[in-house]
Wavefront OBJ file of the C-alpha trace (Angstrom):
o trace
v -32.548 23.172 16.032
v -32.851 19.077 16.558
v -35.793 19.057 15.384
v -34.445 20.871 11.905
v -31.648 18.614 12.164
v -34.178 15.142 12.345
v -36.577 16.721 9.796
v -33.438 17.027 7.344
v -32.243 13.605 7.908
v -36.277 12.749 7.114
v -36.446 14.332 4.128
v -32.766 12.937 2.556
v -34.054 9.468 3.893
v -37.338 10.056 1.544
v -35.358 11.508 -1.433
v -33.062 8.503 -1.545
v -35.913 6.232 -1.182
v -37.321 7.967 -4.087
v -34.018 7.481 -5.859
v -33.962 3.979 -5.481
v -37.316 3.576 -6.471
v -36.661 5.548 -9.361
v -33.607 2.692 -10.081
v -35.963 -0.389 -10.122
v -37.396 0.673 -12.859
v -34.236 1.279 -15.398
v -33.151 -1.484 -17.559
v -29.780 -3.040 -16.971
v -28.542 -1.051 -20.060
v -29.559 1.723 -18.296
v -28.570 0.791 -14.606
v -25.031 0.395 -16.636
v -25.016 3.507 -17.639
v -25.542 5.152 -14.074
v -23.099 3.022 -12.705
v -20.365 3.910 -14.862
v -21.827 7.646 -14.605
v -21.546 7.549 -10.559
v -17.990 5.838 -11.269
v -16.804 8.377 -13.229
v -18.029 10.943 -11.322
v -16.594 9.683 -7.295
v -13.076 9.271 -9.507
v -13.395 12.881 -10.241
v -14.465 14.120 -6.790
v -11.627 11.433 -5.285
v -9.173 13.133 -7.552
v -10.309 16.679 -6.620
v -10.157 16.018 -3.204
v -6.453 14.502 -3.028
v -5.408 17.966 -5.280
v -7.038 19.927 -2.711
v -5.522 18.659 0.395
v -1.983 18.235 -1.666
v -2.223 22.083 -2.122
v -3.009 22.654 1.380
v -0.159 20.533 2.359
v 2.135 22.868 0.241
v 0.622 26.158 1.239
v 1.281 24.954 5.135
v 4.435 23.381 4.959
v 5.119 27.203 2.777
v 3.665 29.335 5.452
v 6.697 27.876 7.975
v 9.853 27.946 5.676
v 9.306 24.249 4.598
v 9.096 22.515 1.374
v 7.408 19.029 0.998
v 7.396 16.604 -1.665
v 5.053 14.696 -2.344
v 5.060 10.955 -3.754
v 2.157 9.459 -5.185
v 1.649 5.750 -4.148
v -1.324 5.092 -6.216
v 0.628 6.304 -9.099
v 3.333 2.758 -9.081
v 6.182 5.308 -7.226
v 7.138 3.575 -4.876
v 8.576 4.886 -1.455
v 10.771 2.226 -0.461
v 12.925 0.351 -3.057
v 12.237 -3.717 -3.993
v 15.655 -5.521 -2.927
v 13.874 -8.739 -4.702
v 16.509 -10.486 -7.199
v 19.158 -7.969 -5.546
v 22.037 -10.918 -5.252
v 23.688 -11.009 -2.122
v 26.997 -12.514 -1.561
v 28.102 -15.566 -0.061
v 29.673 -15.449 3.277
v 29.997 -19.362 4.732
v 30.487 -22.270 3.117
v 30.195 -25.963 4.522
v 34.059 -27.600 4.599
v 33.201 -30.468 3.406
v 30.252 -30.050 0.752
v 30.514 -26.658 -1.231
v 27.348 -26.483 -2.680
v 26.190 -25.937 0.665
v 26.316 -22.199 1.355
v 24.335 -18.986 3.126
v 24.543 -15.242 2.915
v 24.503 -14.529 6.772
v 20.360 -13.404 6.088
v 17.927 -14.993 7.203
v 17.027 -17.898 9.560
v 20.457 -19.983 9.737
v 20.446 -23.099 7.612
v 20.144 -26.626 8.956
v 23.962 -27.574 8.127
v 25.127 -24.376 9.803
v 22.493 -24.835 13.152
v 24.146 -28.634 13.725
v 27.927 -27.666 13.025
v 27.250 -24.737 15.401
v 25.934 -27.038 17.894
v 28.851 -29.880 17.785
v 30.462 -26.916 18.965
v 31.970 -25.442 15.864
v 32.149 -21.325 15.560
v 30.442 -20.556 12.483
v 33.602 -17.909 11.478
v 35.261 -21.090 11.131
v 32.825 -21.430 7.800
v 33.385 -17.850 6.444
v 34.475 -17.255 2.807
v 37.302 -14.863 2.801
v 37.904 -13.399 -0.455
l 1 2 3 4 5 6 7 8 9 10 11 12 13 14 15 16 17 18 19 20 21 22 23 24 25 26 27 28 29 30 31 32 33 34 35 36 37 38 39 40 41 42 43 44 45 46 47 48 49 50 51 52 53 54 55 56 57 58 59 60 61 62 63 64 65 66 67 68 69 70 71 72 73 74 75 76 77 78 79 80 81 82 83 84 85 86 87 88 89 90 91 92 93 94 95 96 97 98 99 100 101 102 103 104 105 106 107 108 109 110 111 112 113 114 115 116 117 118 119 120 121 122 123 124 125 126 127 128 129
């Protein structure tokens, strides 16, 4: 049984040897053309693949009273929602320059961090609307 095992590992080995061999002597045009023939191809067995195990992920989640959906990443869906340009309101304010301000998120701003530490409570700097 090893021995079947080696001897098929020996004879791939040769066949892909052969297979390159075969490639050195293609022209780029035609090297091209086997590229984007092996590209089009591993999309297709990719793609079969993921459709297989989706349908076995259906048929399990079936066989126990379950049903799953299923959200394609690759296709730009995205599972969890961008909250970039989401405004967020302004909570504090500095008393004595009001351009100064911060939302409570993030790290706490410079202004805030040395009226905090002259011993100030930062409530003392919340907007209340």
């Amino acid at each position: 049984m090893a021995s079947l095992v080696l001897d098929n590992m020996h004879t791939e080995e040769v066949l892909m040897d052969m297979q390159i061999a075969e490639l050195q002597d293609l022209s780029e045009e035609e090297l091209q053309k086997v590229i984007e023939e092996a590209r089009k191809t591993l999309e297709t067995k990719t793609r079969e693949k993921r459709e297989q195990v989706i349908a076995q992920i259906k048929e399990l989640a079936e066989s126990v009273g379950l049903e799953v959906e299923i959200r394609d990443k690759k296709a730009g869906v995205s599972t969890r929602r961008s909250r970039k340009g989401i405004k967020v309101p302004i909570k504090y304010r500095h008393p004595s320059d009001p351009s100064l301000t911060w939302t409570g998120r993030g790290q706490m701003p410079r202004w805030m961090r040395e009226l905090v530490e002259q011993g100030h409570d930062r409530e003392e700097f919340r907007i209340h609307d």
